[in-house]
C-alpha positions in Angstrom: 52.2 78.1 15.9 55.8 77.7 17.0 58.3 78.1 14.0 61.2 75.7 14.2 63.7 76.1 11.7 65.2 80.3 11.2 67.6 82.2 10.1 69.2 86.3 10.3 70.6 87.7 7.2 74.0 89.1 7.6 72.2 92.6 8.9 70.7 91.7 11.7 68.0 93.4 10.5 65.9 90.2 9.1 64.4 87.4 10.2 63.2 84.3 8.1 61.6 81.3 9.9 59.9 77.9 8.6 57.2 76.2 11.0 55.7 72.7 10.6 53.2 73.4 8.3 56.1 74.9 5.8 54.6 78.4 6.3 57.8 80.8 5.5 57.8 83.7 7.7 59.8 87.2 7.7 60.2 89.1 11.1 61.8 92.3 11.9 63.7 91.2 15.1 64.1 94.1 16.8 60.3 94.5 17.3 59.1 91.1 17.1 56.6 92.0 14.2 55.8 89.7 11.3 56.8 91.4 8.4 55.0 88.9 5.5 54.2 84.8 5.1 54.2 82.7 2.1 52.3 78.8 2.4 53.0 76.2 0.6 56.7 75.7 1.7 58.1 72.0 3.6 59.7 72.1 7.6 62.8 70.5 5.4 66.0 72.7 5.9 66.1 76.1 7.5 65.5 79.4 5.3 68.9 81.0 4.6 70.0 84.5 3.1 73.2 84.8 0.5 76.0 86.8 1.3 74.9 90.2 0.1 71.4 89.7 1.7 69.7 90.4 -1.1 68.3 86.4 -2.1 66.7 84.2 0.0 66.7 80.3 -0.4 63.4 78.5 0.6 62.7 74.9 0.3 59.5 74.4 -1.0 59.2 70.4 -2.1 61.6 67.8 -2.0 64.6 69.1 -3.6 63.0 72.2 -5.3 63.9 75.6 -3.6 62.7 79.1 -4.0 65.0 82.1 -4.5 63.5 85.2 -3.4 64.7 88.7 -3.9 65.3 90.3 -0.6 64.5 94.7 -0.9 63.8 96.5 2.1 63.3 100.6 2.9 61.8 102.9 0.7 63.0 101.6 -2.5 60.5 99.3 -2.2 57.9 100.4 -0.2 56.8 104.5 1.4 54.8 104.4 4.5 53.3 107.6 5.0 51.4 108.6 8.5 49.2 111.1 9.3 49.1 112.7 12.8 46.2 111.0 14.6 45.8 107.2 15.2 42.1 106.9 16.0 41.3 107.4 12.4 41.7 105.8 9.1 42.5 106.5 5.6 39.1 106.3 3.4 40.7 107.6 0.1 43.8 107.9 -1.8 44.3 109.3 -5.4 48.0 110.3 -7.1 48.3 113.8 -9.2 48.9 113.1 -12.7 52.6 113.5 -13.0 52.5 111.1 -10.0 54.5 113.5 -7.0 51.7 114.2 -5.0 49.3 111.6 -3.1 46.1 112.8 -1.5 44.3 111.4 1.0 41.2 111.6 2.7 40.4 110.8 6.6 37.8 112.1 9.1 39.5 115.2 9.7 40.1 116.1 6.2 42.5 116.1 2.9 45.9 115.8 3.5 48.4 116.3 0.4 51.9 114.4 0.3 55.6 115.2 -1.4 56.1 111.7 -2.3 59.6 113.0 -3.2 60.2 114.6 -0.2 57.8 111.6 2.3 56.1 114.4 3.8 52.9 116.4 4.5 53.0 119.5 2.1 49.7 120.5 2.8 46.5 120.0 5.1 42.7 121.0 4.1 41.0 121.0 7.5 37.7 120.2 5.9 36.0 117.7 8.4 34.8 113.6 6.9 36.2 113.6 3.6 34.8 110.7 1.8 36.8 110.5 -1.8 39.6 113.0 -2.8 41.0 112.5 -6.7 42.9 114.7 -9.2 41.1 115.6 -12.5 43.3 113.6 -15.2 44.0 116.8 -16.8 44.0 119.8 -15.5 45.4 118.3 -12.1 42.6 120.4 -9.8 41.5 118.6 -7.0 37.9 117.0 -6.4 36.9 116.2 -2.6 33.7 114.8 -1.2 32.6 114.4 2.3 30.0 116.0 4.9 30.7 120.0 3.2 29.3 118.6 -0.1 31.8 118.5 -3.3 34.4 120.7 -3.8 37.2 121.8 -7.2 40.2 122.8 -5.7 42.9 124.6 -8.3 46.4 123.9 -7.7 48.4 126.4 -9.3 51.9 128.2 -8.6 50.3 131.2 -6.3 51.4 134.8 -7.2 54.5 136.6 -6.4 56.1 133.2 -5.1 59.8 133.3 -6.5 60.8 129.7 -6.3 57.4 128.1 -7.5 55.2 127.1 -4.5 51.8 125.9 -5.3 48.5 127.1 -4.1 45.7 125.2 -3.6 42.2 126.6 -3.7 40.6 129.3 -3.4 37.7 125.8 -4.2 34.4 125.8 -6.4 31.4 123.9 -5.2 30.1 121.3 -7.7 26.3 120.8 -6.7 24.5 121.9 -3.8 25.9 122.1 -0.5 25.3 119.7 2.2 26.8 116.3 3.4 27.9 114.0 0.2 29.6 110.3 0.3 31.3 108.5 -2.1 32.6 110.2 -5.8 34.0 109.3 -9.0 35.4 110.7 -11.9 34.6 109.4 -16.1 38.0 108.5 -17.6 38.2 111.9 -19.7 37.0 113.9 -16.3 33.8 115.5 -17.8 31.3 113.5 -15.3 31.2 113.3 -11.7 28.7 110.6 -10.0 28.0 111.5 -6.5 26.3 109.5 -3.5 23.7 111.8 -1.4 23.0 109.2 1.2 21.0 111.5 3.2 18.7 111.5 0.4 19.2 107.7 -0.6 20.2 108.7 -4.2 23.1 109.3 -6.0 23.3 112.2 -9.3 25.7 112.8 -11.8 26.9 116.2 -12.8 28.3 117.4 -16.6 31.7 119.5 -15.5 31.4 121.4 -18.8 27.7 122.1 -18.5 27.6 123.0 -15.0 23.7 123.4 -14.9 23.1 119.8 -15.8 22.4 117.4 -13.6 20.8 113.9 -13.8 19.3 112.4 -10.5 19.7 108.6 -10.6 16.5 106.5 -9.0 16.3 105.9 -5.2 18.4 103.4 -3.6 18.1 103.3 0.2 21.7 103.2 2.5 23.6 103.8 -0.8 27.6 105.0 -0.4 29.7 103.1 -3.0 29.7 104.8 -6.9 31.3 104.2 -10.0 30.9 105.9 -13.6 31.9 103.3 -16.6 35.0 105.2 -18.8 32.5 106.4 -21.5 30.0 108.0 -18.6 27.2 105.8 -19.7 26.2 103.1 -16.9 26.6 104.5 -13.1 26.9 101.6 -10.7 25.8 102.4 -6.5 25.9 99.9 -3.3 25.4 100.0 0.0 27.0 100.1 3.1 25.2 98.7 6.2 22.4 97.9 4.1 19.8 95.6 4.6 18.3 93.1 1.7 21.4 95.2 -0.3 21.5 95.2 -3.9 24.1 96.5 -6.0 22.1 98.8 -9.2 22.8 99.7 -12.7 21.6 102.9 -13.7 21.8 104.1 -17.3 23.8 107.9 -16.2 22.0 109.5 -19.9 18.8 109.5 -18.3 18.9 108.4 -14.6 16.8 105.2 -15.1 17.6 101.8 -13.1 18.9 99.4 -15.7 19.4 96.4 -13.4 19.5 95.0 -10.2 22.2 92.8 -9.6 21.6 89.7 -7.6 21.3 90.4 -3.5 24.8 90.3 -2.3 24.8 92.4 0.9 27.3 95.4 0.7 29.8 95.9 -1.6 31.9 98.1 -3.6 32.0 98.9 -7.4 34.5 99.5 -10.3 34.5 99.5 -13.8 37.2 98.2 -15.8 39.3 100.7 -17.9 38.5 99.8 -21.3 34.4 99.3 -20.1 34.0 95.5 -20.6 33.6 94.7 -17.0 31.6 95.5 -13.8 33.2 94.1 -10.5 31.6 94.4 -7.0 33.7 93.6 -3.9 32.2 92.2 -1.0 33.4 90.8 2.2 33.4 87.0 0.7 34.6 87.3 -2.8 34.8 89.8 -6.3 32.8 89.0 -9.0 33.1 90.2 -12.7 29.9 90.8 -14.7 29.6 91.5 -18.6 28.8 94.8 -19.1 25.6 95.5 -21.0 24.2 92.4 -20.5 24.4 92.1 -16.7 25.4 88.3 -17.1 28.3 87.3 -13.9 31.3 86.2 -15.4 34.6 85.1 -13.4 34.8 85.0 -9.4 37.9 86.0 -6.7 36.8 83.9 -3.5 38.0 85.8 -0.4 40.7 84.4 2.2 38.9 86.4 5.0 36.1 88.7 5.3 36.2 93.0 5.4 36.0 95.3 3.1 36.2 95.1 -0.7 38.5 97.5 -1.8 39.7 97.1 -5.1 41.6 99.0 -8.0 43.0 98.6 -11.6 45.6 99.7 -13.6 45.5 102.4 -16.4 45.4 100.2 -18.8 43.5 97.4 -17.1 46.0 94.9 -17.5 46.8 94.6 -13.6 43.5 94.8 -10.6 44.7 94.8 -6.9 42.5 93.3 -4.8 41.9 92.2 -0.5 42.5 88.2 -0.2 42.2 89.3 3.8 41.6 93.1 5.8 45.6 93.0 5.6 46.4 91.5 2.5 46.8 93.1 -1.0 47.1 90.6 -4.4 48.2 91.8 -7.6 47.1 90.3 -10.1 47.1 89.4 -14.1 43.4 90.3 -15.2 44.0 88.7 -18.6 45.4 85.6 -17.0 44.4 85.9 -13.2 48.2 84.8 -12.3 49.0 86.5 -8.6 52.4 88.6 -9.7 52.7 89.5 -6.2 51.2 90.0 -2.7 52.1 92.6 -0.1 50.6 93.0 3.9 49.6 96.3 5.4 52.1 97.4 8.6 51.4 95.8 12.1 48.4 94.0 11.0 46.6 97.1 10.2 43.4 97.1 7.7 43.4 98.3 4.2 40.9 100.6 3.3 41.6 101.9 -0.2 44.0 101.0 -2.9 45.2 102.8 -5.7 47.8 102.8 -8.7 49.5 105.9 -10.1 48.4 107.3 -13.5 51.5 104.9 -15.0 50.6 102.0 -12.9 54.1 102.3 -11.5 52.9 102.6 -8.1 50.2 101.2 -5.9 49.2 102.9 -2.6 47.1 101.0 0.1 44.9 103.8 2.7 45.3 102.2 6.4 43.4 102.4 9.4 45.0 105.0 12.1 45.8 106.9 8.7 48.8 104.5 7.7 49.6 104.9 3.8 51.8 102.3 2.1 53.3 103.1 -1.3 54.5 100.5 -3.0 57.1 100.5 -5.9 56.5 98.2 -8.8 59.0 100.0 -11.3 61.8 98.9 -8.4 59.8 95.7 -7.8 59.8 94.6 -11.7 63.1 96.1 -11.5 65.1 93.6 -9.2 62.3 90.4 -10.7 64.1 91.8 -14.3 67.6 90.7 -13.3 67.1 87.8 -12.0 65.0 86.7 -15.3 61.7 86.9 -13.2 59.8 89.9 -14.3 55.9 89.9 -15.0 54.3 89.1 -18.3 53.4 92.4 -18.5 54.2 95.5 -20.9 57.0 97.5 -19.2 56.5 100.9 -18.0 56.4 104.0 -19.8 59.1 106.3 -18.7 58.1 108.1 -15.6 58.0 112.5 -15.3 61.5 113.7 -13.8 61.7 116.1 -10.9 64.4 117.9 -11.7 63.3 120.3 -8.6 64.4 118.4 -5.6 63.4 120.7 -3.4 60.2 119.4 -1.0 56.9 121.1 -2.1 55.4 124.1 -0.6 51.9 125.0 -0.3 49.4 127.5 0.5 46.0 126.3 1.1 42.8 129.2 0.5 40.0 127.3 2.1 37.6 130.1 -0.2 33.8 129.4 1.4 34.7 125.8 2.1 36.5 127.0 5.5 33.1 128.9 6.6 31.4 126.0 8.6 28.6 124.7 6.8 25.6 123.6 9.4 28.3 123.8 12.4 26.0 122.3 14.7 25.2 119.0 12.5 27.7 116.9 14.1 26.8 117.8 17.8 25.1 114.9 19.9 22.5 117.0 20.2 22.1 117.8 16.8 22.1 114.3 16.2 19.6 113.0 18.5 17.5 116.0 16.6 17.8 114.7 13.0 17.5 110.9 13.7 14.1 111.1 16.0 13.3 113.3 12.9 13.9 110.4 11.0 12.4 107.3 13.9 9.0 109.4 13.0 9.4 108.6 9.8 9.7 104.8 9.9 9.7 103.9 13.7 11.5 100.5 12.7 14.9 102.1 11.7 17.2 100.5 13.9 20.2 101.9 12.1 18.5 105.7 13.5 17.7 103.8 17.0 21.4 102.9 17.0 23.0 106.4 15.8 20.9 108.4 18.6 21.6 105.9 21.1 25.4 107.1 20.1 24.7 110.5 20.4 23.3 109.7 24.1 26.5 108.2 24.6 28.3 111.1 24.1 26.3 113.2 26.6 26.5 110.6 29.4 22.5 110.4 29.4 23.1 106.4 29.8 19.2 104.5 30.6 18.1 107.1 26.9 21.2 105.8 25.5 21.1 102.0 26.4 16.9 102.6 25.8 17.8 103.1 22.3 20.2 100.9 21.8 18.1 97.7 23.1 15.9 98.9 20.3 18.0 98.6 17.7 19.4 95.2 18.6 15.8 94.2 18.6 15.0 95.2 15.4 18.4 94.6 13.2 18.5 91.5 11.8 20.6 88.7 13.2 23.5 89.1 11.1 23.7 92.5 10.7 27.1 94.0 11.3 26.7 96.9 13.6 25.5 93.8 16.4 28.7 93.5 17.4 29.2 97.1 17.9 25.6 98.1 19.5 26.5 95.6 22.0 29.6 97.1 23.2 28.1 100.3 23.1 25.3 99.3 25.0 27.8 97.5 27.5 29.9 100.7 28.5 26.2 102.2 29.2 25.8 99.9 31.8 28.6 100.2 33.6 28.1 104.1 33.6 25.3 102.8 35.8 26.7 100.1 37.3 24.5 97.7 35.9 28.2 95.3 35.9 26.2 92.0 35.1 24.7 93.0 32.4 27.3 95.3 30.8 29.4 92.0 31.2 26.6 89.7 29.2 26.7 92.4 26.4 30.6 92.1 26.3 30.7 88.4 26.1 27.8 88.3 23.2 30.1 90.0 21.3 32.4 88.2 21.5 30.7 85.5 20.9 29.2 87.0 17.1 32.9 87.8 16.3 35.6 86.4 18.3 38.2 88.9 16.4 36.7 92.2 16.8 39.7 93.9 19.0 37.3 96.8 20.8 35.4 93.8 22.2 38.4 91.9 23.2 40.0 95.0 24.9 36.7 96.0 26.8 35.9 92.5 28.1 39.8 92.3 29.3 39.2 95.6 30.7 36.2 94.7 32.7 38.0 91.3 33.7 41.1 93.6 34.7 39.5 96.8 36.3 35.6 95.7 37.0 34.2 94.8 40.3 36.6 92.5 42.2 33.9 89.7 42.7 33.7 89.7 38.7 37.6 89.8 37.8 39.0 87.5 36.4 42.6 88.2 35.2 42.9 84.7 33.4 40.1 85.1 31.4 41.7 88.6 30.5 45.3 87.9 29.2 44.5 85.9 25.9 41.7 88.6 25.1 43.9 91.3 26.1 47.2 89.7 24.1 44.9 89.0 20.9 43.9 92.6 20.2 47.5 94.1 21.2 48.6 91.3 18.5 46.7 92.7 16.1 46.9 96.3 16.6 50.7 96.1 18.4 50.5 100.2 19.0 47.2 101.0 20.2 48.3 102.6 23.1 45.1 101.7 24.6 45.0 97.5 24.3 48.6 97.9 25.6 47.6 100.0 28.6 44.9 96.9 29.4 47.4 94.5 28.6 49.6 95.9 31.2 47.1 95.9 33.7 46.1 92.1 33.1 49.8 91.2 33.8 50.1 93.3 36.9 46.9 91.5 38.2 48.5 88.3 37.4 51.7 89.6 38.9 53.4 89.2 36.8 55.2 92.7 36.8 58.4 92.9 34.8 55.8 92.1 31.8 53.8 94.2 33.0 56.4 97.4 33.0 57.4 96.4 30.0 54.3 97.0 28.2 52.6 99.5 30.5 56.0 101.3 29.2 55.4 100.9 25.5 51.9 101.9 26.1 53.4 105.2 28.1 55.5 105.9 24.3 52.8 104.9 22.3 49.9 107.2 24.0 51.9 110.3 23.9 50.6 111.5 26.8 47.2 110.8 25.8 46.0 109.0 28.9 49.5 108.7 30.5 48.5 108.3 34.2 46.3 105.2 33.4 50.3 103.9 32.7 51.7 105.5 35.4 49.4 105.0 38.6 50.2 101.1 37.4 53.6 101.4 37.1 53.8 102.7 40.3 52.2 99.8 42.0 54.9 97.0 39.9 57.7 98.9 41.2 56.2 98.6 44.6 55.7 95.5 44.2 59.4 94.6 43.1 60.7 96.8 46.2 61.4 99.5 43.8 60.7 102.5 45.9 62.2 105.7 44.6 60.8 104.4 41.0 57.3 104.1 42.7 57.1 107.1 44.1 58.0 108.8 40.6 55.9 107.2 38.7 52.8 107.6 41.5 53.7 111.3 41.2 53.8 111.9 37.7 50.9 110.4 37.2 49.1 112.9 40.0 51.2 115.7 37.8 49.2 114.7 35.0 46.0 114.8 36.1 46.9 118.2 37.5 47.6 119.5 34.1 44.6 117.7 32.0 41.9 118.2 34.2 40.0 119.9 31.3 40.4 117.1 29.3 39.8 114.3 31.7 36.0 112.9 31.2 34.0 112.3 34.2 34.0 108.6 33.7 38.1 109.2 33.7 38.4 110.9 36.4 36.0 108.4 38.4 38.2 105.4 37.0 41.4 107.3 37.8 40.0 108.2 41.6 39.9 104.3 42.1 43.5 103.7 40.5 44.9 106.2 42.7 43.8 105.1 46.1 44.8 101.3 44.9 48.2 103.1 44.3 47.9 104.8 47.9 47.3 101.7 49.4 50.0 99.1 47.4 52.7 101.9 47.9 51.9 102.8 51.6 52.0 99.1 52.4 55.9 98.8 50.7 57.0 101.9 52.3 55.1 103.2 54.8 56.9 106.6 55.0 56.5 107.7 51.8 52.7 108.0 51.8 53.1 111.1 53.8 55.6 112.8 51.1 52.4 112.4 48.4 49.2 115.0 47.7 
C-alpha cells in the first residue's frame, strides 16, 4: 500500500506518513523500518510534527485532528538482546525492587541491570521454560529440561563493594525435564507442568515434603495457581481435542473442563474473580468458581496468547496480533495504549513490574522490550491526557549507580543431568519407546523423524515424517512444519519434485510462515536449473526478509534471487547486509555471490576479493561446515569459477 501524504520531524530522525485508507504510519528513515500504525485516520492533509518534535498533528475526520506525544529512546522504551538470534525469549519476570529482569530462552537464564541495560549475569542451564523472583525473599525460581530450581541471590562473602551471588541453587521436586511454572501471590505454592508424564503437581515451599499430583491431562504445558492457591488451571500446547482443566490444588481433583478450545494459555486475575485463557483467536474471561464464560477479547490475528496483569489487576496486556501488545482498562476494557515488538518480531511473553510501572514483552531471536509507563503516563499527564487509572506508587531508588556484578554457583544444577537426553540418538531412543506405546502418535512420528534429520539418515527421516502427516489431523499446526522438514529430506536425496510439492503445500496451509517462504525461494533460486524460477522467488523471498528484516539467512536468499534476476546492485546491497548481519556465520554463501555481481558489473579487483575471501572462509570453518554445506558451497564455487573466468580470463589462474 503506497502512502501518499508524509512528513520528517525537525530531526531527521522520524518519519510520519498517511496512505489512502487514512492508516498513519511512523518510519525510522534511515532503515526503512515501520516503527508503529494507527487506523482510523482520513488521506486529508499530511501528518506534521511541531517545532520541538515532541507533538504530532493527525487528521482523523473532517476538521478533527489528533495530537500525539512524540518520545523516542530509552525513556520510553529498553530493548534488551541476548547474544544468539536463532532463539527466542520464552519467559520474563522483574525482581521485586524492579532492577533486575530475568529471562529465560533455550540456552538458559539470563539476568539484566535494567539500570545499567546490560547482561549482569548468565545461568548456562540449557531450555528454561519460566524464570520468576519469589515476591519476598527475591530468590530465583527456574523451570526447564533440569527440573525446578531456588536460586539465592545474596551479596557473596568478602565482596567490598556489594556484588551479588547467585546460587549455590536448591531443587524443588524431583529431577528431570519440567515445563511451565507459577508462583501463589504470597509465594508459598509452586504449580509445575511434567509434560513428560502428562500431569502437572503442586508443591508447599514451607512444607517441602508435600506434594499434590493434579489428574492426567495429555500434551499439558501452560499453568496457573489462583492468588489464594486454591484452583490450578493447565492447557495444552500442540494438543489435539485440547481442553483447558480446573483442578481444585487442596486435593488434586479435576473440577472442570472448560469448553474444547484448542491450545491456550491461562491466568488468574489478581484479586481471584477471573479465569482467562488466551488462544490464537481471542481471550475469554470466565467467573471463577462457577466456570460460567464471561466477557470476550476477539483477536486481530492468530499466534500465541500471551497475556499479563497488573498488581493490582486494574490493567491486563494482551496480543491483538504476534507483534502487537494492547493495554488495556480491565474495569472498563478502554485500550490506554498499544505498542509493536521491533522489526516485526513475535512476542512471546509479557510482563509488568511488581508496581506495574513497567511492562516487558520476551521476543523471538531473544529481543526484550521494556516499556516505560511511569514516563508514558508521565508526558499523557501534561498534556491533560493521562489514564483513568490510580497513579503509581513511588518507585525504590538506586542510589548505587554503579552496574551490577554477579557471581553465578551453578551448585549440582551445572552437573549435566541425563547428558545424552538431547542427542538425536537419544531421541530417536525415547520416542520409538513411546510409538510402542500408541503406534498412532504422530507428534512421536514427527519428533524422531527430527532426530533423523539431524543425523542425515534422510528415506528413516522422511519415513517418519510421511507418517505423521498421515495421522495428524488436517489442521494441526506442526503440518506446515512436517512439510518443510520432510522437503529438505528430499532434496538430501535429490528427490527435487517432490521436495518442491512439499514446499508449495506449505505454503499453501499458511501463506505467512517465513521458513516456508525462504526455502521455496531457495529452491526457486539455487535448485535444479530446469526447476528455477527466480520470478516466482523474489515476492516469497522479499515477504519473509519483510518480516524478519535481519535474518541473515532470508537476506542471503534474497540476494541470490536478485542476482538471478540480474539485477545486481540490489543484489550487493542486500547480499551486503546479509554479510553484517550473519556475522560470519555462513559468510561465504555472501561472498561466492558477491563475487559473481561484481563480475558481472566489470568489477574485477572486487570480484576476485570477494571470490577469495569466501575460499578463506571455508578454509578456516571446515569443522563447522555440514556436509550438505559444503556440497551446496562446491556448486557455488565452480558457478563463481566459471562467471569470473569468463569476465577476466587471467584471473582464474591467480585462484586455489
Amino acid at each position: 500500500m503506497s502512502a501518499f501524504l508524509s512528513g520528517i520531524n525537525h530531526r531527521g530522525d522520524l518519519l510520519a506518513s498517511t496512505s489512502w485508507d487514512g492508516t498513519l504510519r511512523l518510519w525510522d528513515p534511515m532503515t526503512g523500518r515501520q516503527l508503529l500504525s494507527k487506523e482510523g485516520g482520513v488521506f486529508n492533509n499530511p501528518p506534521q510534527f511541531a517545532p520541538n518534535d515532541q507533538r504530532l498533528a493527525f487528521t482523523v475526520s473532517g476538521a478533527k485532528v489528533e495530537l500525539w506525544e512524540v518520545a523516542t529512546g530509552s525513556a520510553v522504551c529498553q530493548v534488551l538482546r541476548g547474544p544468539s538470534y536463532e532463539i527466542g525469549t520464552a519467559w520474563t519476570d522483574f525482581s521485586p525492587d524492579g532492577r533486575l529482569l530475568a529471562s529465560a530462552s533455550e540456552d538458559g537464564v539470563r539476568l539484566w541491570d535494567l539500570h545499567a541495560s546490560r547482561e549482569a549475569a548468565f545461568l548456562p542451564l540449557g531450555q528454561t521454560r519460566s524464570v520468576f523472583f519469589h515476591p519476598t525473599d527475591g530468590s530465583l525460581i527456574t523451570s526447564g529440561d533440569r527440573g525446578v530450581y531456588r536460586w539465592p541471590i545474596a551479596t557473596y562473602p568478602d565482596s567490598f563493594h556489594g556484588n551479588l551471588q547467585v546460587g549455590p541453587p536448591e531443587l524443588l521436586g524431583e529431577p528431570g525435564e519440567t515445563w511451565e511454572a507459577c508462583l501463589d501471590l504470597d509465594g508459598h505454592k509452586l504449580a509445575v507442568v511434567q509434560r513428560n508424564r502428562g500431569r502437572s503437581i503442586v508443591l508447599d515451599l514451607d512444607k517441602k515434603a508435600e506434594k499434590v499430583v493434579l489428574g492426567n491431562h495429555p500434551n499439558v504445558a501452560r499453568i496457573a495457581i489462583s492468588p489464594d492457591d486454591r484452583w490450578v488451571a493447565t492447557a495444552t500446547w500442540w494438543g489435539t481435542n485440547s481442553t483447558t482443566k480446573v483442578w481444585d490444588a487442596q486435593s488434586g481433583k479435576l473440577v472442570m473442563d472448560l469448553p474444547a478450545q484448542g491450545d491456550a494459555t491461562v491466568a488468574f486475575s489478581p484479586d481471584g474473580k477471573w479465569l482467562v485463557t488466551g488462544t490464537d483467536r481471542e481471550y475469554r474471561f470466565w467467573h471463577v468458581g462457577s466456570w460460567q464464560p464471561g466477557r470476550l477479547i476477539a483477536k486481530e490475528h492468530g499466534g500465541f496468547g500471551a497475556m499479563a496483569f497488573s498488581w493490582d489487576g486494574r490493567m491486563m496486556a494482551i496480543l491483538k496480533s504476534p507483534q502487537r501488545v494492547q493495554l488495556i482498562d480491565v474495569y472498563t476494557d478502554a485500550e490506554l495504549a498499544a505498542f509493536e515488538a521491533p522489526d516485526s518480531l513475535h512476542i512471546q511473553h509479557l510482563c509488568f513490574s511488581p508496581d506495574g510501572s513497567r511492562l516487558s514483552a520476551g521476543c523471538t531471536h531473544q529481543v526484550i522490550q521494556v516499556w516505560n509507563l511511569q514516563g508514558i503516563r508521565g508526558k499523557l499527564a501534561e498534556m491533560g491526557l493521562d489514564w483513568d487509572l490510580p497513579p503509581y506508587l513511588p518507585r525504590d531508588s538506586w542510589d548505587d549507580a554503579r552496574a551490577l556484578q554477579f557471581k553465578v554457583d551453578m551448585g549440582e544444577a551445572g552437573q549435566t543431568i541425563r547428558p545424552d537426553l538431547l542427542q538425536p540418538r537419544a531421541q530417536i531412543g525415547l520416542y520409538s519407546f513411546l510409538l510402542a506405546l500408541n503406534p498412532f502418535n504422530y507428534q512421536a512420528y514427527m519428533e524422531r523423524g527430527s532426530a533423523y534429520t539431524k543425523l542425515g539418515e534422510w528415506p528413516k527421516a522422511i519415513d517418519d515424517l510421511s507418517l505423521a502427516l498421515a495421522l495428524m489431523p488436517s489442521d494441526a499446526k506442526p503440518k506446515v512444519r512436517t512439510l518443510v522438514c520432510r522437503a529438505y529430506n528430499y532434496g538430501q536425496i535429490k528427490d527435487f519434485t517432490r521436495s518442491l510439492a512439499d514446499l508449495q503445500s506449505a505454503l499453501k496451509l499458511d501463506p505467512n510462515d517465513l521458513q516456508a517462504c525462504n526455502n521455496l525461494a531457495w529452491f526457486y533460486a539455487t535448485g535444479p536449473e530446469d526447476l528455477r524460477n527466480p520470478q516466482e522467488a523474489l515476492p516469497l523471498a522479499q515477504r519473509a526478509v519483510d518480516k524478519a528484516t535481519n535474518k541473515w539467512e532470508f537476506l542471503n536468499t534474497l540476494g541470490v534471487v536478485f542476482y538471478r534476476l540480474g539485477e545486481f546492485d540490489k543484489a550487493i546491497s542486500t547480499l551486503e547486509r546479509s554479510l553484517r548481519e550473519g556475522n560470519d556465520q555462513a559468510a561465504a554463501f555472501d561472498l561466492f555471490f558477491l563475487a559473481m555481481c561484481h563480475a558481472r558489473l566489470g568489477d574485477s579487483a572486487k570480484a576476485k576479493d570477494c571470490y577469495d575471501r569466501a575460499v578463506k572462509w571455508i578454509q578456516e570453518h571446515q569443522e563447522q561446515v555440514t556436509p550438505e554445506w559444503a556440497e551446496e558451497l562446491k556448486n557455488f564455487r565452480a558457478e563463481a569459477d566459471a562467471v569470473l573466468a569468463k569476465s577476466d580470463p587471467g584471473a582464474k589462474d591467480t585462484r586455489n
